[in-house]
C-alpha positions in Angstrom: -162.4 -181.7 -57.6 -161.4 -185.1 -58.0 -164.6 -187.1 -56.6 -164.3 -190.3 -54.3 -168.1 -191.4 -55.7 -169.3 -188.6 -57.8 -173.5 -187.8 -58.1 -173.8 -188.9 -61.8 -171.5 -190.7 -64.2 -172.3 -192.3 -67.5 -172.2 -195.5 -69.2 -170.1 -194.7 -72.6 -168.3 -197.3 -73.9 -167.0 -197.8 -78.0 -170.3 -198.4 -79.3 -171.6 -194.8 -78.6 -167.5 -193.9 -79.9 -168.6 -196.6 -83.7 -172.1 -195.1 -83.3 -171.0 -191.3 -83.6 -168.0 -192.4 -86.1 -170.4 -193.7 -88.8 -172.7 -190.8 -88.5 -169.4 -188.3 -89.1 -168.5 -190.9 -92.3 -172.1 -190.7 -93.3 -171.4 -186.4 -94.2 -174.9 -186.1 -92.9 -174.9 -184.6 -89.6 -178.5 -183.2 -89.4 -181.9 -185.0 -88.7 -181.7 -187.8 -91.2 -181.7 -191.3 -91.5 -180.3 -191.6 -87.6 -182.9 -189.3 -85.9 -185.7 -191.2 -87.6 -184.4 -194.6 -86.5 -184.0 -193.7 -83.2 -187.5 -191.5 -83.3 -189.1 -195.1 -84.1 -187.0 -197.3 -81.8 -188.0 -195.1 -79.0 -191.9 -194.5 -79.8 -191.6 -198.9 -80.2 -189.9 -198.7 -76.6 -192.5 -196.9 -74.3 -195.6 -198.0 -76.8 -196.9 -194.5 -78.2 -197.6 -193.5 -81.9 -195.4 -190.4 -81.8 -191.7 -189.0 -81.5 -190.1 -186.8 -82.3 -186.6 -185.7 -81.4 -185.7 -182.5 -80.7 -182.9 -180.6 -79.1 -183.3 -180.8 -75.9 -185.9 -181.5 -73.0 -187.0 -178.0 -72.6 -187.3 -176.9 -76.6 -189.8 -180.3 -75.8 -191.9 -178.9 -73.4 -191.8 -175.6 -75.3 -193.9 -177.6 -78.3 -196.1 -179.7 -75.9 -197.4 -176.4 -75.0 -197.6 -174.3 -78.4 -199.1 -177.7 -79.7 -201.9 -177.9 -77.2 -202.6 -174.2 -78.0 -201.8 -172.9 -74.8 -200.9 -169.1 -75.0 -201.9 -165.4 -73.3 -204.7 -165.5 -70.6 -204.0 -169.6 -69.9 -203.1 -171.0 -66.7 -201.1 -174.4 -66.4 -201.0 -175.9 -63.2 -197.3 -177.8 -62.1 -195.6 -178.7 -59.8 -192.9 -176.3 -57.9 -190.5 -179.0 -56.9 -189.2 -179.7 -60.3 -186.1 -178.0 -63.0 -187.3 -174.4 -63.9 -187.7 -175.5 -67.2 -190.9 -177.2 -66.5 -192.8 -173.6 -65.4 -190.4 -171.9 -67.5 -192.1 -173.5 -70.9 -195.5 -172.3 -69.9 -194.1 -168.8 -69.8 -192.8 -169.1 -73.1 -196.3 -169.0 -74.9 -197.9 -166.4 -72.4 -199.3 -168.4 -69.9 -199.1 -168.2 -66.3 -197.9 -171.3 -64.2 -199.9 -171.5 -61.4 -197.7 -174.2 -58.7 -199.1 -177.2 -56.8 -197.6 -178.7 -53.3 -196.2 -182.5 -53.3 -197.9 -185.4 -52.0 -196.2 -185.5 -48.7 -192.6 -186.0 -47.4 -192.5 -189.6 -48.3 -193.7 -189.2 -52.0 -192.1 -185.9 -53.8 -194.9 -186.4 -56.8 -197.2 -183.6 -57.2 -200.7 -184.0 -55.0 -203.6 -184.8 -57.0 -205.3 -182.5 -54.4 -203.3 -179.7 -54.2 -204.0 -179.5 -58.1 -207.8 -179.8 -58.2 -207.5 -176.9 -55.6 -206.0 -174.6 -58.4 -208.0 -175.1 -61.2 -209.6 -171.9 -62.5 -212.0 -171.1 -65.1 -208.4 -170.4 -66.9 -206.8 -173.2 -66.2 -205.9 -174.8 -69.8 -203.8 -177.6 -68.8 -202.1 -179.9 -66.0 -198.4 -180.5 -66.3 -196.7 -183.2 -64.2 -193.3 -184.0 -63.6 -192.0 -187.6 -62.4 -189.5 -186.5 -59.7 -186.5 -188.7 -59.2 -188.5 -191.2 -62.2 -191.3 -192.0 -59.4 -194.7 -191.6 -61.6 -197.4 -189.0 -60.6 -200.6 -190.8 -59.5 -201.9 -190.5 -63.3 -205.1 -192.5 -62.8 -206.4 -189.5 -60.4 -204.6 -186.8 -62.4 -206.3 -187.8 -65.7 -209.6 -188.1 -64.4 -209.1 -184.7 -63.0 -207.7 -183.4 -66.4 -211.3 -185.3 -67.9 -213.4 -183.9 -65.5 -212.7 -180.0 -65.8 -211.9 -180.6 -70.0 -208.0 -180.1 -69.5 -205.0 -181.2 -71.3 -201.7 -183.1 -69.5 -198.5 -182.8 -70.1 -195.9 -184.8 -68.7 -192.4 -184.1 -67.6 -191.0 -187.3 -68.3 -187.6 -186.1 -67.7 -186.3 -188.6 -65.2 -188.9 -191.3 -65.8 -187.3 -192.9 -69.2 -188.7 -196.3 -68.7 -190.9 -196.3 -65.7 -194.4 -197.7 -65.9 -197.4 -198.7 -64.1 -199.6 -201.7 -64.9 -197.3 -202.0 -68.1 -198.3 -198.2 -69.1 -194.7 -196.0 -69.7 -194.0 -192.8 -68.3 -194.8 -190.4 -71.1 -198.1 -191.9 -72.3 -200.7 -191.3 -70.2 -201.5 -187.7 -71.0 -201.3 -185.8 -74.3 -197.9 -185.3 -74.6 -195.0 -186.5 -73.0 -191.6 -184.7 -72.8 -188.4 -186.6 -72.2 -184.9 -184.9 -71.4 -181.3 -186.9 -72.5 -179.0 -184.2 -70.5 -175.9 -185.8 -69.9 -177.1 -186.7 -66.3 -180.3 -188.5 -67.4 -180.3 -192.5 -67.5 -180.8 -192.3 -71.8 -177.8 -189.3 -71.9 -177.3 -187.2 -75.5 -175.4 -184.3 -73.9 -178.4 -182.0 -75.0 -181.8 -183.6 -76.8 -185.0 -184.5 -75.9 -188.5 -186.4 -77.3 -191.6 -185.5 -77.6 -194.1 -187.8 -77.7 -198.1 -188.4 -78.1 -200.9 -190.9 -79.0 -203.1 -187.9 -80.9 -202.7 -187.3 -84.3 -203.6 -183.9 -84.6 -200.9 -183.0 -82.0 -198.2 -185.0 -83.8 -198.8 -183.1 -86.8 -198.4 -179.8 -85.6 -195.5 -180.7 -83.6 -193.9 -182.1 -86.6 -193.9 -178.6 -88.6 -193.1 -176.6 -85.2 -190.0 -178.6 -84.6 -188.3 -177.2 -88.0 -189.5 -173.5 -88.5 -192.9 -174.3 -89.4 -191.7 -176.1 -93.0 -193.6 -178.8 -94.9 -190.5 -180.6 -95.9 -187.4 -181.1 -94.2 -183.6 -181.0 -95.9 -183.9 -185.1 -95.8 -186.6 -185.4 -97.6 -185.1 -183.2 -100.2 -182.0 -185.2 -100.2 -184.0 -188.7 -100.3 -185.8 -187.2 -103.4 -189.0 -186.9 -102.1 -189.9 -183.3 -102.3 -188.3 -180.3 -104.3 -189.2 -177.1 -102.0 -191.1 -176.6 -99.3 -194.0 -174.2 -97.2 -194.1 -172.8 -94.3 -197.2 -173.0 -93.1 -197.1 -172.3 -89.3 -194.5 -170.0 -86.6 -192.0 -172.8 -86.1 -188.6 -172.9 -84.6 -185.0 -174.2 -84.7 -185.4 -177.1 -82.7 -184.0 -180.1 -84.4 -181.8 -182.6 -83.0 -178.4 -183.5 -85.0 -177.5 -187.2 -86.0 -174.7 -187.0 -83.5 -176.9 -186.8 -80.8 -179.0 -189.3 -82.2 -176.4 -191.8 -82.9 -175.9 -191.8 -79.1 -179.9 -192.0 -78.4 -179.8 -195.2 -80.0 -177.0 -196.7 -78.4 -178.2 -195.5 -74.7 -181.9 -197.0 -75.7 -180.1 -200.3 -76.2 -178.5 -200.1 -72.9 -181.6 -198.1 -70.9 -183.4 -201.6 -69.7 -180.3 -202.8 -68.1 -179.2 -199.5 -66.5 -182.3 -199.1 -65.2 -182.5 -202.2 -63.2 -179.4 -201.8 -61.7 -180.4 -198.4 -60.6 -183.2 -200.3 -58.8 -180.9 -202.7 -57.4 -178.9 -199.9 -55.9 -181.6 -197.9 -54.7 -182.9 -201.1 -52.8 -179.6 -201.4 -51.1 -179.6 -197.6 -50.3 -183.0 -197.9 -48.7 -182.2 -200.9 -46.9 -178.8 -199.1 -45.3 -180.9 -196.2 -44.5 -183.9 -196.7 -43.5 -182.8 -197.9 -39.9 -180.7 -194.2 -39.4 -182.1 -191.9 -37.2 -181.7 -188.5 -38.9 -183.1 -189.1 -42.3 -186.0 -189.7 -44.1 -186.1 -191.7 -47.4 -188.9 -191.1 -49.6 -190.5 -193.4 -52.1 -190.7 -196.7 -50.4 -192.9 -199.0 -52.1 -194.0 -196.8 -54.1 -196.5 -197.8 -57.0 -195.3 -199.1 -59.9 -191.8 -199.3 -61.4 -189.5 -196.4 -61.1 -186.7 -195.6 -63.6 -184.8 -194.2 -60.5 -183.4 -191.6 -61.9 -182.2 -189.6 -58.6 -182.0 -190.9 -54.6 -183.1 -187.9 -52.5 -183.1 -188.0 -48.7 -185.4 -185.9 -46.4 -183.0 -184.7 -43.3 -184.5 -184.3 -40.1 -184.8 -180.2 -39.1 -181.9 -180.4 -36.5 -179.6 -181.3 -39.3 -177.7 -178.2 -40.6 -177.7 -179.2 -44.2 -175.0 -177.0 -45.6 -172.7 -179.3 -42.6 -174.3 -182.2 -43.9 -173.0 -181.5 -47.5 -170.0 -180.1 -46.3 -169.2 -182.9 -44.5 -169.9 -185.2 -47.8 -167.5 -183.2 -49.9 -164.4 -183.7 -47.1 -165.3 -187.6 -47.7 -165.0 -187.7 -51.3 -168.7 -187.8 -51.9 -170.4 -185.8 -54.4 -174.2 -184.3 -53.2 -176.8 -181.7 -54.5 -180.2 -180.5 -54.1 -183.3 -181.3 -55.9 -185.2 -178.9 -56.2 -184.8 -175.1 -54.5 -188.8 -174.3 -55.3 -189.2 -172.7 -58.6 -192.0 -169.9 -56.7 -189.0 -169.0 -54.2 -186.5 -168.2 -57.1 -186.0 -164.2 -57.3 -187.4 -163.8 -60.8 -190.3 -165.3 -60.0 -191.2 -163.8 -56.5 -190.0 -160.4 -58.5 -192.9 -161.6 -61.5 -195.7 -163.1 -59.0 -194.7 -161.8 -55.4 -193.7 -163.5 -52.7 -195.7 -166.9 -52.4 -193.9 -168.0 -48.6 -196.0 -170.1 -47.3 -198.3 -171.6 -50.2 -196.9 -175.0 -50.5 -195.8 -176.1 -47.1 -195.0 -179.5 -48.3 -192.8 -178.4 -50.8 -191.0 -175.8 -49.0 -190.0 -178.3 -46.3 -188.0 -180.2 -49.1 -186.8 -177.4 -50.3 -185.0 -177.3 -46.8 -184.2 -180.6 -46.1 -183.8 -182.6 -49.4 -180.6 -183.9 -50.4 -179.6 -186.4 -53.1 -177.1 -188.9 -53.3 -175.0 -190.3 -55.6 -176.5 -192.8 -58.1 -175.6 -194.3 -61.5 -175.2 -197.4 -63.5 -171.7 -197.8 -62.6 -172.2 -197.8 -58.6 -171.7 -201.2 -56.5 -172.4 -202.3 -53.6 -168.8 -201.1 -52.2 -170.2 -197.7 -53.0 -173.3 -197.4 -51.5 -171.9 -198.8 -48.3 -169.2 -195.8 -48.6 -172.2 -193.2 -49.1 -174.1 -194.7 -46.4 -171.0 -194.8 -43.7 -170.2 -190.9 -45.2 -174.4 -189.9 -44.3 -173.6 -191.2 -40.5 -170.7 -188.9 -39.9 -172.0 -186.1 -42.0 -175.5 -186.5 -39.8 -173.5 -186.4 -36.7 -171.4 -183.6 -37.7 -174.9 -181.5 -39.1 -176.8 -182.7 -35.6 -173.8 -181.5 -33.6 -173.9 -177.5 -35.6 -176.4 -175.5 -34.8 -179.1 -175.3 -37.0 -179.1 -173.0 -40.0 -181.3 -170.3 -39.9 -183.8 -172.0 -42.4 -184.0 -174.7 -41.0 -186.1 -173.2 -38.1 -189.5 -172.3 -40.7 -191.9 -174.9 -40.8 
């Protein structure tokens, strides 16, 4: 379908087209020169010792974990309003996720509260995930992390260059995990970072990243090793210079992109804050967002699939962020039927719909977004409700 305003669309332009070029007249197409630039341009950006690039944002949180030690018998605590990925990961090395409710309707950040409450004698570690590139409330989730001895990860996937007081997303816990899917403000296609202040960490993640080898083909190329080890269970997930190329053209542009994502989501606040029939989250918020999505809360009367519906006949291009990752049928089937345990979080599971918003977007086009949500609210008031729309 050809879209009137789409959700996403990226800013590519002939230097990501020169960038990938040189890297295909280079011959080298594999973590090399490239990767390493853009590793250090983007630990330099967001102020952390550490990064490393790696294929994509899940393969990232996949290391964060294995790194901390994090395996059989382990709990994480996370949030349930986030990509599958982020509970997904904790799977991977054995653990249980265990999920925590959001803040409240008006701030879609996992509760500091709701995660104390689930900390067990097994809990290993805290994983947060910056929804929409709002930050957690970090200064309470660290001191909870402190307090009971646990590790934090963070889901930095939509929070490339968001901060508070100056800090970026990404460095305030142990690890940090970013994601540069093609619908992320830095975009790769596929690719990721993983990034930490600890040493010890770093090193481990280093080896992991590239089947558990002390050298790498690069450094055999550059001369400065002959054979290598493998001194650890690693895996396959490098990033290629391709990817990186574009990494460090997308880093250049990030600052920019981001504040006019801000300027945009300003006027969409502005234009709907005064609509009955909707709820937008995250005003004033604390610190600066990277806003990465614009989700809406719709009132319960609204039939959401009319809403959408009605969005699509205009031209306007809408999804859903996030269907809960405990309601999903694998794992209900895995850890039963959970209805009911986050209350918060099911209600946005209902009612939460996200707009269209990228770099490229003017003022013409929110105003055309905004006049689409007033006929597609009247249109959803006017249906009856869908039968979900009834629980909570």
């Amino acid at each position: 379908m050809a879209w009137l305003i789409p959700l996403a669309d990226l800013d590519l332009d002939e230097s990501e087209i020169q960038a990938v070029t040189q890297v295909l007249r280079s011959k080298w197409l594999t973590m090399g020169q490239v990767t390493q630039d853009f590793e250090r341009r983007f630990a330099e950006h967001i102020g952390v010792k550490h990064a490393f690039a790696v294929a994509n944002g899940t393969v990232a949180l996949h290391l964060a974990h294995a790194a901390l030690g994090i395996g059989p018998q382990d709990e994480v605590v996370l949030p349930s309003l986030t990509f599958v990925a982020t509970a997904n990961a904790a799977l991977y090395t054995g653990a249980t996720p265990v999920f925590a409710d959001i803040t409240s309707l008006d701030n879609l950040t996992v509760s500091p509260q709701s995660i104390e409450q689930r900390i067990s004698p097994r809990t290993r570690a805290i994983t947060v995930m910056h929804y929409g590139g709002y930050l957690c409330a970090m200064g309470e989730i660290v001191s909870i992390a402190h307090e009971h001895g646990l590790a934090v990860i963070e889901d930095a996937a939509h929070a490339p260059g968001a901060s508070i007081g100056g800090k970026m997303a990404g460095t305030f816990g142990d690890v940090g995990c970013f994601s540069f899917f093609s619908n992320k403000n830095l975009a790769t296609g596929e690719g990721g970072m993983v990034v930490t202040d600890r040493d010890d960490l770093a090193d481990k993640i280093r080896v992991m990243r590239s089947h558990g080898m002390t050298t790498l083909t690069w450094d055999r190329h550059q001369g400065h090793a002959h054979s290598y080890d493998v001194v650890a269970l690693g895996y396959n997930y490098r990033i290629d210079e391709i990817r990186s190329a574009l990494g460090l053209v997308q880093l250049g542009k990030l600052e920019k992109n981001n504040s006019q994502r801000r300027w945009l989501t300003a006027e969409y606040q502005r234009l709907l804050s005064v609509i009955p029939g909707i709820r937008v989250p995250f005003i004033d918020h604390a610190g600066l967002s990277s806003c990465h999505l614009f989700p809406v809360i719709l009132d319960s009367q609204v039939n959401r699939q009319r809403f959408m519906d009605c969005m699509r006949e205009q031209g306007i291009q809408t999804s859903i962020h996030y269907p809960p990752i405990h309601q999903f049928s694998y794992y209900r089937q895995r850890f039963g039927d959970q209805a009911g345990l986050l209350p918060l979080t099911e209600q946005v599971g209902l009612r939460e719909v996200t707009l269209p918003l990228y770099p490229g977007m003017t003022a013409r086009h929110v105003e055309l977004v905004v006049d689409a949500v007033r006929l597609a609210l009247d249109r959803g008031m006017a249906a009856n409700p869908a039968p979900d729309q009834h629980k909570g």
